[in-house]
Each structure stands twice: as C-alpha cells, then as structure tokens.
N, CA, C and O atoms as CSV, one atom per row, in Angstrom:
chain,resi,resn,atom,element,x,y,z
A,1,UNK,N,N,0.813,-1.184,0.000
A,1,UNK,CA,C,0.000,0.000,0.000
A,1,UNK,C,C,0.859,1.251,0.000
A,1,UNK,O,O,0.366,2.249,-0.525
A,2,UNK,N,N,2.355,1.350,0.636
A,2,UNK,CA,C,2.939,1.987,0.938
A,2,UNK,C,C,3.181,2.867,-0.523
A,2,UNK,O,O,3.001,4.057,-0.783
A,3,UNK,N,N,3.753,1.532,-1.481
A,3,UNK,CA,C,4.201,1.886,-3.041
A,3,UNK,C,C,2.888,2.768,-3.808
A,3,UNK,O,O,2.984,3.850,-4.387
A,4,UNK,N,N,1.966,2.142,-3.658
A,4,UNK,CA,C,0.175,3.077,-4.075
A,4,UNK,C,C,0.500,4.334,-3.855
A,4,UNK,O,O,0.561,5.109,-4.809
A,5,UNK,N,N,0.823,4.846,-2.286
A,5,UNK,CA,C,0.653,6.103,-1.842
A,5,UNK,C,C,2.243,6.895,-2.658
A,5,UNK,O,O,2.074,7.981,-3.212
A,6,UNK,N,N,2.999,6.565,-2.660
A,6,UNK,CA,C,4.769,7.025,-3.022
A,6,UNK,C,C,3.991,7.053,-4.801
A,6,UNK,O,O,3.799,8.231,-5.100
A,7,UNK,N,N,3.589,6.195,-5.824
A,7,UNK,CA,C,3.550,6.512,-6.840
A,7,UNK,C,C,2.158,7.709,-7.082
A,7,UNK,O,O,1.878,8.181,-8.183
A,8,UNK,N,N,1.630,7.939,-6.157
A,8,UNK,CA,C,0.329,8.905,-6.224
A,8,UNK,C,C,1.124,10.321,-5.837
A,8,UNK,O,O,0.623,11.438,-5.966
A,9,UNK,N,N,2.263,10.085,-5.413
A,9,UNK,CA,C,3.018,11.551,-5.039
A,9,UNK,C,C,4.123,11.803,-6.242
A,9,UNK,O,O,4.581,12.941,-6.134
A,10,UNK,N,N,4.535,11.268,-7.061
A,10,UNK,CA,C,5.274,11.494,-8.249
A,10,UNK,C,C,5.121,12.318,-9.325
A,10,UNK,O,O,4.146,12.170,-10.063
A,11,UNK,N,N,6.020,13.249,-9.546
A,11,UNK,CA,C,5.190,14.087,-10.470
A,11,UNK,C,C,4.891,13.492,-11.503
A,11,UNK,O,O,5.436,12.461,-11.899
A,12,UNK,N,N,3.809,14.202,-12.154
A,12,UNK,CA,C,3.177,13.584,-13.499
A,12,UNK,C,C,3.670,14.507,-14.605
A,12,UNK,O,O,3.802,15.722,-14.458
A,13,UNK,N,N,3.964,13.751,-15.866
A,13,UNK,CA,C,4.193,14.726,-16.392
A,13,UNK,C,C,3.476,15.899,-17.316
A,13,UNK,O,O,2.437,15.506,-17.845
A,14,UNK,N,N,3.881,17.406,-17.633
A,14,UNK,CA,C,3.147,18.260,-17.506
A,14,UNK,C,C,2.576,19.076,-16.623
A,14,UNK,O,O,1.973,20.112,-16.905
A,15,UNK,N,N,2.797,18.515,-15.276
A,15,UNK,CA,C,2.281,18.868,-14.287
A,15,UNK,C,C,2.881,20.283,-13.706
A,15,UNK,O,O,4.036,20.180,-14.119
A,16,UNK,N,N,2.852,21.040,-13.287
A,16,UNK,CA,C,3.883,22.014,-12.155
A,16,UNK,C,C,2.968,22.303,-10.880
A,16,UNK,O,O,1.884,22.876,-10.773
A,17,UNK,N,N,3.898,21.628,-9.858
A,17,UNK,CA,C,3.398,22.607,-8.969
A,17,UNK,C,C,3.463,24.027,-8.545
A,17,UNK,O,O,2.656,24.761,-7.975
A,18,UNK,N,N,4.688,24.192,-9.001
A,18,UNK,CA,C,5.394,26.132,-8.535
A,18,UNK,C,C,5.624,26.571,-10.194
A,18,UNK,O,O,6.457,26.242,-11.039
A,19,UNK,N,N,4.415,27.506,-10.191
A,19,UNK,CA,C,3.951,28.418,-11.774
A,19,UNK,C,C,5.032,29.244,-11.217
A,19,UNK,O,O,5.116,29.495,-10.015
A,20,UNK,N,N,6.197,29.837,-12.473
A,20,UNK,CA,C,7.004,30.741,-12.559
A,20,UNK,C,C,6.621,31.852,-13.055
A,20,UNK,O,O,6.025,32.087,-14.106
A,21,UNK,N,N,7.137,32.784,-11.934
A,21,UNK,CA,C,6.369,34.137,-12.431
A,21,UNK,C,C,7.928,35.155,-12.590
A,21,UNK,O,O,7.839,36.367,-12.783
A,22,UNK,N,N,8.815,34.696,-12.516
A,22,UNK,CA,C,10.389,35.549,-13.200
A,22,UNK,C,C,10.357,36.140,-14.427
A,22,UNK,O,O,11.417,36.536,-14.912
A,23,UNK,N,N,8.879,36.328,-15.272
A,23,UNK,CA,C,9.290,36.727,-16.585
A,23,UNK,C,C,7.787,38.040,-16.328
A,23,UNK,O,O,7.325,38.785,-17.192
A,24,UNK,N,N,7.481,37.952,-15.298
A,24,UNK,CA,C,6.106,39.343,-14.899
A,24,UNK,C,C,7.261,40.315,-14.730
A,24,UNK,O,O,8.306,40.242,-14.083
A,25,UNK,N,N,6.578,41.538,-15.766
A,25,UNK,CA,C,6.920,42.653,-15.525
A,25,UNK,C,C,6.634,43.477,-14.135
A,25,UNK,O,O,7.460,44.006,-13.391
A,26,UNK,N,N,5.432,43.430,-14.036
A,26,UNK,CA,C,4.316,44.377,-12.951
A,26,UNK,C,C,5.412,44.333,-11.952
A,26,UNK,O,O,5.848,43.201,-11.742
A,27,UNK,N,N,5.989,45.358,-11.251
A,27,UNK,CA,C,6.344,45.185,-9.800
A,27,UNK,C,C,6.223,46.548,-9.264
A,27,UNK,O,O,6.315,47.600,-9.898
A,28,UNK,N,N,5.968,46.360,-7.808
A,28,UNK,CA,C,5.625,47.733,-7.380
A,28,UNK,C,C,7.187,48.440,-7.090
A,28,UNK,O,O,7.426,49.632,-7.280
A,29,UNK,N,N,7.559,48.063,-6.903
A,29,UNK,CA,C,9.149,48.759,-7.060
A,29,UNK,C,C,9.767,49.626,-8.381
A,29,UNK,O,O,10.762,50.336,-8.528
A,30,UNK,N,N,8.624,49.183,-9.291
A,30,UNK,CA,C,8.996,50.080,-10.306
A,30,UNK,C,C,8.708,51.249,-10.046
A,30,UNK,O,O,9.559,52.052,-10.427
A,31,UNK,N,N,7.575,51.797,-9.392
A,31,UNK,CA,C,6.379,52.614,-8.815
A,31,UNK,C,C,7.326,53.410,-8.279
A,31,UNK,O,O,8.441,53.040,-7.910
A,32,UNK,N,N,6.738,54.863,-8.220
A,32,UNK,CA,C,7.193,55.866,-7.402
A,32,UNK,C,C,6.363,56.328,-6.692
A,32,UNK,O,O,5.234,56.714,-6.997
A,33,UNK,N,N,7.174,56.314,-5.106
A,33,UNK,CA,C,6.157,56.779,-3.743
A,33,UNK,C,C,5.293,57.913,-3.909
A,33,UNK,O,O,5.802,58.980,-4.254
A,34,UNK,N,N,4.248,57.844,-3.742
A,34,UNK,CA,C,3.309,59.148,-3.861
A,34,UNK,C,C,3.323,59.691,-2.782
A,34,UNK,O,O,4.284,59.127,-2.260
A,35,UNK,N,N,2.799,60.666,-1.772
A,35,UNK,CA,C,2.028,61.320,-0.657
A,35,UNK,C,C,0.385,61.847,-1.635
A,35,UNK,O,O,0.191,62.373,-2.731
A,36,UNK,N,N,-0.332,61.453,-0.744
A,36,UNK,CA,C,-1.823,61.589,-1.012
A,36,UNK,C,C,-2.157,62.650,-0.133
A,36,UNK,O,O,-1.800,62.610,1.044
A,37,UNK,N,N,-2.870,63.683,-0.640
A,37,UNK,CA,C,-3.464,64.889,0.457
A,37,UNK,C,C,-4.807,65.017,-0.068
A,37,UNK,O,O,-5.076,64.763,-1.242
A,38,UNK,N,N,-6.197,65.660,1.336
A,38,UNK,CA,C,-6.811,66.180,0.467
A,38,UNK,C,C,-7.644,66.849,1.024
A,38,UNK,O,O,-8.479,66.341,1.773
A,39,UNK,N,N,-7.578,68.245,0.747
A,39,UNK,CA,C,-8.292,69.356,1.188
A,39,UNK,C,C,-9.416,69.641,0.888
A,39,UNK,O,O,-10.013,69.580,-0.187
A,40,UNK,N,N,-9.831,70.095,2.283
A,40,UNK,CA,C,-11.665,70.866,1.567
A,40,UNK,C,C,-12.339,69.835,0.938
A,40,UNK,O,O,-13.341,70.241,0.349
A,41,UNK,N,N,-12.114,68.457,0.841
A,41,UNK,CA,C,-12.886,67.751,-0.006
A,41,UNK,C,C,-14.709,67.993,0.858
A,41,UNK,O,O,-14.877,67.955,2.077
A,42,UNK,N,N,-16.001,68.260,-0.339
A,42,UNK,CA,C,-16.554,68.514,-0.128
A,42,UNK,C,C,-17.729,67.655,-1.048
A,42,UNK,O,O,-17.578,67.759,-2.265
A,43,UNK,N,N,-18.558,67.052,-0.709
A,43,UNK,CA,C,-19.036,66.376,-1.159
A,43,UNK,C,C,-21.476,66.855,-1.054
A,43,UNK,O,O,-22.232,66.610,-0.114
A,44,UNK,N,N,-21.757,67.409,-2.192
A,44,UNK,CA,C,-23.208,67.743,-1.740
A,44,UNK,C,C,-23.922,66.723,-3.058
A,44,UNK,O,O,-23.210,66.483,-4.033
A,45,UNK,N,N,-25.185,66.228,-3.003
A,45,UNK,CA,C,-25.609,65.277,-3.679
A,45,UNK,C,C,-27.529,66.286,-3.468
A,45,UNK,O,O,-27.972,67.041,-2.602
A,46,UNK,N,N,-28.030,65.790,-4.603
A,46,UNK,CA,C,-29.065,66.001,-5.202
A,46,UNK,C,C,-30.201,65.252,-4.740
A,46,UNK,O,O,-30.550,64.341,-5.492
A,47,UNK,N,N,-31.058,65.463,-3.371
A,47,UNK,CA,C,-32.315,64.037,-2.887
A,47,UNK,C,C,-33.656,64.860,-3.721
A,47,UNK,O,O,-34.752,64.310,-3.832
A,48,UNK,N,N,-33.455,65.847,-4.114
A,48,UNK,CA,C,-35.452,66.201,-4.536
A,48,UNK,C,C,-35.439,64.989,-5.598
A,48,UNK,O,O,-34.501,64.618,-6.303
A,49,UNK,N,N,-37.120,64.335,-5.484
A,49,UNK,CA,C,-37.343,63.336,-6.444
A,49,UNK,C,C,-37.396,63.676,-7.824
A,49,UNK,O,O,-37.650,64.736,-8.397
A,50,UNK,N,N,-36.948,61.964,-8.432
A,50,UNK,CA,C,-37.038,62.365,-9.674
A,50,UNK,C,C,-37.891,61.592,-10.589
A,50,UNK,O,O,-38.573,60.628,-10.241
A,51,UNK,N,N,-37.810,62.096,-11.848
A,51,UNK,CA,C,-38.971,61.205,-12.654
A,51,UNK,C,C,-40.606,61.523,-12.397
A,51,UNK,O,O,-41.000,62.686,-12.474
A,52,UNK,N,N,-41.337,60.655,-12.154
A,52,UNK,CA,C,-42.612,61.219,-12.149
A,52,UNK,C,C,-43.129,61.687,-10.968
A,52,UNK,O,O,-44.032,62.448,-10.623
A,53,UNK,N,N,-42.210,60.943,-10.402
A,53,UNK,CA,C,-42.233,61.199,-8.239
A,53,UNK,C,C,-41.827,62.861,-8.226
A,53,UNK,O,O,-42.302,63.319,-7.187
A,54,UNK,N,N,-41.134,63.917,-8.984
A,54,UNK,CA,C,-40.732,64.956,-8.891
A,54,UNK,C,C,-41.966,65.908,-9.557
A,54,UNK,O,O,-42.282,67.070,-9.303
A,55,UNK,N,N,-42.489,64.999,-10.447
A,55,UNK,CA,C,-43.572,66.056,-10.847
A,55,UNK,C,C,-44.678,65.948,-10.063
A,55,UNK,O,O,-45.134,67.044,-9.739
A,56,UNK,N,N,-45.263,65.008,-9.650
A,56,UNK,CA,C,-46.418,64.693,-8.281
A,56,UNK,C,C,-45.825,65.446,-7.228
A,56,UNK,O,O,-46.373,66.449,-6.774
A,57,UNK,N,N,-44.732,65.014,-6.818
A,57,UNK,CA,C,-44.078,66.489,-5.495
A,57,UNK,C,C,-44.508,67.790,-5.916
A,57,UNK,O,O,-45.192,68.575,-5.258
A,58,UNK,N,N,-43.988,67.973,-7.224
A,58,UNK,CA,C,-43.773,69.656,-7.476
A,58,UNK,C,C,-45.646,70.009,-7.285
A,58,UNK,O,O,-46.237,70.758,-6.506
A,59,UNK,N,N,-46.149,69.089,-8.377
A,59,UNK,CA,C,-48.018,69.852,-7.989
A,59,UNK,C,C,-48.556,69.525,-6.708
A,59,UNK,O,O,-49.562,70.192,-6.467
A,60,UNK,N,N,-48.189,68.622,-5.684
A,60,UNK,CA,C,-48.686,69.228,-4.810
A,60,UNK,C,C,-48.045,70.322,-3.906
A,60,UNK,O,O,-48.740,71.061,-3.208
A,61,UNK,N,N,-46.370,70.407,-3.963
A,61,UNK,CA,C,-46.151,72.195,-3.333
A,61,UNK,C,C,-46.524,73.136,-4.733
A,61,UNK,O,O,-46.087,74.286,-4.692
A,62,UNK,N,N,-47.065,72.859,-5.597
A,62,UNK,CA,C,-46.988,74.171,-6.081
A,62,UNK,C,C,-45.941,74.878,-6.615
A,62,UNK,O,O,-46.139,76.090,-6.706
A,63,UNK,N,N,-44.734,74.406,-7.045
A,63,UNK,CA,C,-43.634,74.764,-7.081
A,63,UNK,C,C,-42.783,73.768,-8.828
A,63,UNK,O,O,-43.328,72.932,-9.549
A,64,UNK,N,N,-41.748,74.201,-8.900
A,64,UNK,CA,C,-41.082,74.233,-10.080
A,64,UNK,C,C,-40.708,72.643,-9.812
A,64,UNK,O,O,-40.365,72.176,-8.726
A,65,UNK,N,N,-40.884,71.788,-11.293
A,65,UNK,CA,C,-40.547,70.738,-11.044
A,65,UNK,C,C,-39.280,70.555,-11.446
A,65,UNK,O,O,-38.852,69.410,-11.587
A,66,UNK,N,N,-38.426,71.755,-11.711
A,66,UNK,CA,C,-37.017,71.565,-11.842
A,66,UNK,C,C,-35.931,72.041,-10.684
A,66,UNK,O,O,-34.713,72.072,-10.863
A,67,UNK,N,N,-36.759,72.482,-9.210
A,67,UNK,CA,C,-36.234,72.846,-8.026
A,67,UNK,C,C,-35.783,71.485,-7.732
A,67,UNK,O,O,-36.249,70.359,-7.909
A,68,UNK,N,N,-34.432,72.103,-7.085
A,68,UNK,CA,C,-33.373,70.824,-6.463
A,68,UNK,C,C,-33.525,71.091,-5.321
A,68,UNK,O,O,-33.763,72.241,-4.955
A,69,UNK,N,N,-33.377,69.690,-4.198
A,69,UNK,CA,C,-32.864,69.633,-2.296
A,69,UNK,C,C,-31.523,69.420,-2.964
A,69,UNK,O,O,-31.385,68.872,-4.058
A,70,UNK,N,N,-30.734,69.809,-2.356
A,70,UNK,CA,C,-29.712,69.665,-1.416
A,70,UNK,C,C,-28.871,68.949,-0.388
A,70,UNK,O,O,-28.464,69.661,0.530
A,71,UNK,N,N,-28.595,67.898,-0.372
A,71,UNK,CA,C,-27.639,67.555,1.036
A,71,UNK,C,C,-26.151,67.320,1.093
A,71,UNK,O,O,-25.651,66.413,0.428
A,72,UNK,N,N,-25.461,68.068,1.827
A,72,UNK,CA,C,-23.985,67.326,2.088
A,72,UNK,C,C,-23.804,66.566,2.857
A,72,UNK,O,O,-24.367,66.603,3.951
A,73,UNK,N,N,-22.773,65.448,2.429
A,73,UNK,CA,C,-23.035,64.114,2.947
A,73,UNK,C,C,-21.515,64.170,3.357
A,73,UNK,O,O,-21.176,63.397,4.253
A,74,UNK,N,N,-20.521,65.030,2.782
A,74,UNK,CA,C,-19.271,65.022,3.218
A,74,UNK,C,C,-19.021,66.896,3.518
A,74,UNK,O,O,-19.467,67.665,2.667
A,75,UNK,N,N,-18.476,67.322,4.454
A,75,UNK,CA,C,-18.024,68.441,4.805
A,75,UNK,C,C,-16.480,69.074,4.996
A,75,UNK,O,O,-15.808,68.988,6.024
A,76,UNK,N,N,-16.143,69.639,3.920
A,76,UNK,CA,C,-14.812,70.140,4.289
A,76,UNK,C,C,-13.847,69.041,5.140
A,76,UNK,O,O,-13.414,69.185,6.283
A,77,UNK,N,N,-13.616,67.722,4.079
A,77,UNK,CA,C,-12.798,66.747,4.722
A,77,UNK,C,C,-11.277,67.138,4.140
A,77,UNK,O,O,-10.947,67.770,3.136
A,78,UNK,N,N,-10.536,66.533,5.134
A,78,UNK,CA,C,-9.058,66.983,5.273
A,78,UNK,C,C,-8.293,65.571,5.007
A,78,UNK,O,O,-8.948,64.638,5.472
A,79,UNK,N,N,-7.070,65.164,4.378
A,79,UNK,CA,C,-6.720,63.632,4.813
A,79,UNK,C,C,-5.090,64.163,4.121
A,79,UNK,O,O,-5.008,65.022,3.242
A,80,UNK,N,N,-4.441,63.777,4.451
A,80,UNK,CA,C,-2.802,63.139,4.510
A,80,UNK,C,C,-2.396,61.433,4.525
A,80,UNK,O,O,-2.531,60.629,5.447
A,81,UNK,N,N,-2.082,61.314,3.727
A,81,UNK,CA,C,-1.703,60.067,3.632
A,81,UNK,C,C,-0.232,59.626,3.053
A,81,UNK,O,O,-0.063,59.175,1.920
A,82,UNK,N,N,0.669,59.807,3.900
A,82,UNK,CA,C,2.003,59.976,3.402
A,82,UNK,C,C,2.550,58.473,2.584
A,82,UNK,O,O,1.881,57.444,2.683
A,83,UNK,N,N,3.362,58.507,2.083
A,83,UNK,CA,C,3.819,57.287,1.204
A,83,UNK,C,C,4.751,56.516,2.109
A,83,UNK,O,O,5.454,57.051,2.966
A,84,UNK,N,N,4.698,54.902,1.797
A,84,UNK,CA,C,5.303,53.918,2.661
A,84,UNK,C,C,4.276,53.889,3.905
A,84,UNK,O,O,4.635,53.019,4.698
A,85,UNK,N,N,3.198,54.516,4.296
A,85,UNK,CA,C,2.005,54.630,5.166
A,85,UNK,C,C,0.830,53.849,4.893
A,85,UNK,O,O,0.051,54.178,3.998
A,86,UNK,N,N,0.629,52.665,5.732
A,86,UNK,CA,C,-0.936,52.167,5.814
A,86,UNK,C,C,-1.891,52.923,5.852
A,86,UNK,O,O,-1.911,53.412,6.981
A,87,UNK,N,N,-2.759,53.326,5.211
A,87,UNK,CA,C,-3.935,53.751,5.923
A,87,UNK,C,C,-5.105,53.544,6.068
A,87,UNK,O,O,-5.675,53.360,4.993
A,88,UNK,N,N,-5.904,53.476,7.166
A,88,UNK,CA,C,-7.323,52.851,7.231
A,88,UNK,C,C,-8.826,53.623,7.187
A,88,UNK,O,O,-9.026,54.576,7.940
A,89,UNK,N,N,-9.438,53.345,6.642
A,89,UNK,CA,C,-10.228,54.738,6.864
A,89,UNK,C,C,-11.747,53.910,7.801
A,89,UNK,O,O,-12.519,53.004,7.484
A,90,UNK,N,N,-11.647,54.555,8.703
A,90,UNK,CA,C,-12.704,54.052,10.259
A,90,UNK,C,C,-13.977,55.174,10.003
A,90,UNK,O,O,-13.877,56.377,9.763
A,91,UNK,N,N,-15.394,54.213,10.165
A,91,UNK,CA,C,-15.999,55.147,11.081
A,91,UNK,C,C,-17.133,54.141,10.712
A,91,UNK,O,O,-17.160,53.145,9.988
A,92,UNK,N,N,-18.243,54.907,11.637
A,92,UNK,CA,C,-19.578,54.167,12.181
A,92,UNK,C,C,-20.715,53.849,10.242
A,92,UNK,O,O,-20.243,53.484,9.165
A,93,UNK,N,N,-21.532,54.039,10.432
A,93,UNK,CA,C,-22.370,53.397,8.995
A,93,UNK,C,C,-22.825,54.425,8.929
A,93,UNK,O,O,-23.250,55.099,9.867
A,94,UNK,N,N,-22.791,54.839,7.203
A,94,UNK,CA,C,-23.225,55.774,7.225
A,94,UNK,C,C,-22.540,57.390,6.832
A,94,UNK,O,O,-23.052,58.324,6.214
A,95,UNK,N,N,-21.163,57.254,7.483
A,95,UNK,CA,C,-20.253,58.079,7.992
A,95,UNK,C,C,-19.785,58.987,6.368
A,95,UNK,O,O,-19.287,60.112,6.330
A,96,UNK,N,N,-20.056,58.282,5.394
A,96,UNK,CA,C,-19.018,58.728,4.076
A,96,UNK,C,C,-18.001,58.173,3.404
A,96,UNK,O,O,-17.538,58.518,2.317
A,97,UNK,N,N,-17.600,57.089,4.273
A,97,UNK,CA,C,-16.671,56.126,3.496
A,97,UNK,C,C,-16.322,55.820,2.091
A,97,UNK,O,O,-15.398,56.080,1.321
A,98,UNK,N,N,-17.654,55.032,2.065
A,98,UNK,CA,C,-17.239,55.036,0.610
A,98,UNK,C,C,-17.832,56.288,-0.136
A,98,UNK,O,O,-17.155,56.418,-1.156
A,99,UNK,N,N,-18.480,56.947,-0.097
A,99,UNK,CA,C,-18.905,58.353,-0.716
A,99,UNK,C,C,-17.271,58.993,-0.702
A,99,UNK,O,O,-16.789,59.121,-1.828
A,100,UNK,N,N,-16.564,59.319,0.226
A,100,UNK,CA,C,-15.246,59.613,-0.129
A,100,UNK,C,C,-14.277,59.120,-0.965
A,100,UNK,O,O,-13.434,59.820,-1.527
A,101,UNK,N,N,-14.410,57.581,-1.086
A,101,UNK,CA,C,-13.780,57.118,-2.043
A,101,UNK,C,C,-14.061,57.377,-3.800
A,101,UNK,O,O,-13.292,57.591,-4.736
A,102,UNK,N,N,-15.542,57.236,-3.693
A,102,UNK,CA,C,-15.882,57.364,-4.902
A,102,UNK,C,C,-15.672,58.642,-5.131
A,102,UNK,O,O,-15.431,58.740,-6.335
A,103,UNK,N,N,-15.650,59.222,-4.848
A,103,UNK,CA,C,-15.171,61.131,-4.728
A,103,UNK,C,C,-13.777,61.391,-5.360
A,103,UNK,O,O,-13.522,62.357,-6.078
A,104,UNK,N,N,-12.758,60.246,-4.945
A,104,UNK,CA,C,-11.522,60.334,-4.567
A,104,UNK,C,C,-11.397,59.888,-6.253
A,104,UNK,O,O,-10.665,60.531,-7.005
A,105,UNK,N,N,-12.093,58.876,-6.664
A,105,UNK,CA,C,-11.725,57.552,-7.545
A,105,UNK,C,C,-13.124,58.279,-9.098
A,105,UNK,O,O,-13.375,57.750,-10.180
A,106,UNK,N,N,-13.574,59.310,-8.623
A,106,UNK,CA,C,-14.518,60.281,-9.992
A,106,UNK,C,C,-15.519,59.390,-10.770
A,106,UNK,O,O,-15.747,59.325,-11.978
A,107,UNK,N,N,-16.199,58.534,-9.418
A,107,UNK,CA,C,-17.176,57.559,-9.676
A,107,UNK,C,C,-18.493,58.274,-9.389
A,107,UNK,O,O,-19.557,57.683,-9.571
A,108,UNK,N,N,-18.444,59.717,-8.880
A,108,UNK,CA,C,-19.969,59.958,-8.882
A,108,UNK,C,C,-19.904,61.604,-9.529
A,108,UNK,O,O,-19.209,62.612,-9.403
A,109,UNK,N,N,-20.969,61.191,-10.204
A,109,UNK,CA,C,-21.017,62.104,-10.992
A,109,UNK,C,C,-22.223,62.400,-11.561
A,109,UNK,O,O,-23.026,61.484,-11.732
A,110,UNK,N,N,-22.598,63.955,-12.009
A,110,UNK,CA,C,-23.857,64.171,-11.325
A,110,UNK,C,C,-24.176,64.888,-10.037
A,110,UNK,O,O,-23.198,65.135,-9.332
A,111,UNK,N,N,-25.140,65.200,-9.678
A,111,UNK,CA,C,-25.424,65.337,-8.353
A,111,UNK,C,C,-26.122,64.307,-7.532
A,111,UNK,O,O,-26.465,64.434,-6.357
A,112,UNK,N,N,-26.318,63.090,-8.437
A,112,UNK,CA,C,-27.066,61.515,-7.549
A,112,UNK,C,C,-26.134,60.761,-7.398
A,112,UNK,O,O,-25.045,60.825,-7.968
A,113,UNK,N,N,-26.488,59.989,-6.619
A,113,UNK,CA,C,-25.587,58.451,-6.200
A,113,UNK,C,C,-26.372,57.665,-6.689
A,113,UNK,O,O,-26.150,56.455,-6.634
C-alpha cells in the first residue's frame, strides 16, 4: 500500500506545482512613492425626487418641477496620507466612506448616487 501512496506523489508529467512568475513585468518597485493629500474635499448630492415622483411632489407644493434639495453628505474633509504609510479609513455606517472614495476615484457624478 505503501508503493500506491509514493507513486500517487510522483510528479506527473506536464504537471507544475510552482507556476514561474520571473518573466512578470508588474512590480511595485517600479512605482514611485506618492504622498496623497486632500483638502476641503466637499461632497453635496441632489435628494429632490425624480422622474414622475418629482412632478407629483412639485403639484402638490406648487412649485417648479425643476427645483433641487440639497444635502452634504461630506463636509470640508481633510486627509494626509504619506507614502510607505498604511492607511485605514474608520468610522460608524453611514459616515461617508465610501462616498469619499468614490469622490476620490470620480465615480460619482452628477449630483445623484
């Protein structure tokens, strides 16, 4: 039984276990250290309804169905993020997280999310 188990461990051929990766370009060492800053980032988004829900709003105030609400969801955020630096970004639900990122990364666009 011993010989069963020893020829079930032999390589086969064609086989590899360790894929060579000595011929990948990509390395982050090619990369040059950044510092990330970012001021005043300010983030306001568009809630008055839209579509037919904006025109039923508008006739019953009486009002323009092309009037916008308003909300900021991010306020005059500040961040430093120096290079060779982890950084984590913390906070409760809700907070802006990813609304900052997508901010950061020119994924929202528009005044909706």
């Amino acid at each position: 039984m011993d010989e069963d188990l020893e020829a079930g461990l032999e390589e086969k051929p064609g086989h590899k276990d360790h894929v060579d990766h000595s011929d990948n370009d990509l390395s982050f060492r090619a990369l040059e250290p950044v510092n990330v800053s970012i001021h005043s980032l300010t983030v306001d988004i568009d809630i008055s309804p839209a579509g037919i829900a904006a025109l039923s709003s508008a006739l019953k105030r009486r009002k323009d169905a092309a009037a916008t609400t308003r909300k900021r969801i991010l306020d005059n955020v500040n961040v430093d993020m120096p290079s060779g630096s982890l950084t984590a970004i913390l906070g409760g639900s809700g907070s802006g997280k990813t609304t900052m990122l997508h901010a950061l990364s020119h994924r929202i666009s528009g005044g909706r999310l």
